[in-house]
C-alpha positions in Angstrom: 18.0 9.0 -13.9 17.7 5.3 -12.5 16.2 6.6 -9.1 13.9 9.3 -11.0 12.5 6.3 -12.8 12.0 4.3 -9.8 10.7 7.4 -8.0 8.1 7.8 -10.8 6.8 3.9 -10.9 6.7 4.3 -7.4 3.9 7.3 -7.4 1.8 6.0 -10.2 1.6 2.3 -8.6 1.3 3.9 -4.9 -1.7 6.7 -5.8 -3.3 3.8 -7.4 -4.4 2.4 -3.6 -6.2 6.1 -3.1 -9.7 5.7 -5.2 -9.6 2.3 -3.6 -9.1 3.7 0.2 -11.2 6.8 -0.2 -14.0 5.1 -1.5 -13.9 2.8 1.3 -13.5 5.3 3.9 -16.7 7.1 1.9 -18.7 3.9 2.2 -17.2 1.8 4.5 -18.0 -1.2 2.3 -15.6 -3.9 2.3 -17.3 -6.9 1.2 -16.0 -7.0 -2.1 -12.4 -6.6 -0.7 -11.0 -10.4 0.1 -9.1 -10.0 4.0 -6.8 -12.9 2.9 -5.8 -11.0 0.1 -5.1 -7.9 2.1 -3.2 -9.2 4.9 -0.9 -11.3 2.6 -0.1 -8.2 0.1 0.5 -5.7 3.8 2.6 -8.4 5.1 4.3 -8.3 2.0 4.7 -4.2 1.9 6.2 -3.7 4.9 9.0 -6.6 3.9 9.5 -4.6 0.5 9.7 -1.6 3.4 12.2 -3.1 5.3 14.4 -4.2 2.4 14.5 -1.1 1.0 15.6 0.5 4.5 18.0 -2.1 4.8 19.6 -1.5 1.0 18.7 2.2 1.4 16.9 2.4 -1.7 14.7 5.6 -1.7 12.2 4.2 -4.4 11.6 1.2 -2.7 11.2 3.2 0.7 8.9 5.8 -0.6 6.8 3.4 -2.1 6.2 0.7 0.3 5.8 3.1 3.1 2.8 5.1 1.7 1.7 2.0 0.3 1.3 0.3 3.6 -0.1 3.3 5.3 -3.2 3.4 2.3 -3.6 -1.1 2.0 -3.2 -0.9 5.8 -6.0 1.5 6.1 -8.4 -0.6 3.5 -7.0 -4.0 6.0 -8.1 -2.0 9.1 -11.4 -1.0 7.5 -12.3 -4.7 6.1 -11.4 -6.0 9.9 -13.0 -3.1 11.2 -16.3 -3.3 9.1 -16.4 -6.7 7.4 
């Protein structure tokens, strides 16, 4: 029941990141999208990533691994474009 939970705060704070990517991969407008902010929370997903691979914790995995692919995306796009 503990992971279930986890597993569900996981997908609804995850699929929030996909308006924000697809409407920047629609536009590719990034200049209200702050780069500092973006490479400090990335940097800070993939070490949520890693300590969740490192404690095996499925929630944490799940989450910070899509979550890095869709902020990575929007960090690639604002270097990319902005």
């Amino acid at each position: 029941m503990i992971t279930a939970l986890g597993l569900l705060a996981a997908l609804l704070t995850t699929a929030a990141f996909l308006p924000q990517v697809l409407h920047t991969l629609a536009t590719r407008d990034t200049r209200g999208i702050s780069l500092r902010m973006y490479v400090m929370f990335v940097a800070g997903v993939l070490l949520w990533l890693i300590y969740g691979l490192l404690t095996r914790d499925l929630p944490l995995i799940v989450a910070n691994a899509v979550t890095l692919v869709l902020a990575g995306t929007i960090l690639y796009l604002k270097l990319r474009h902005g």
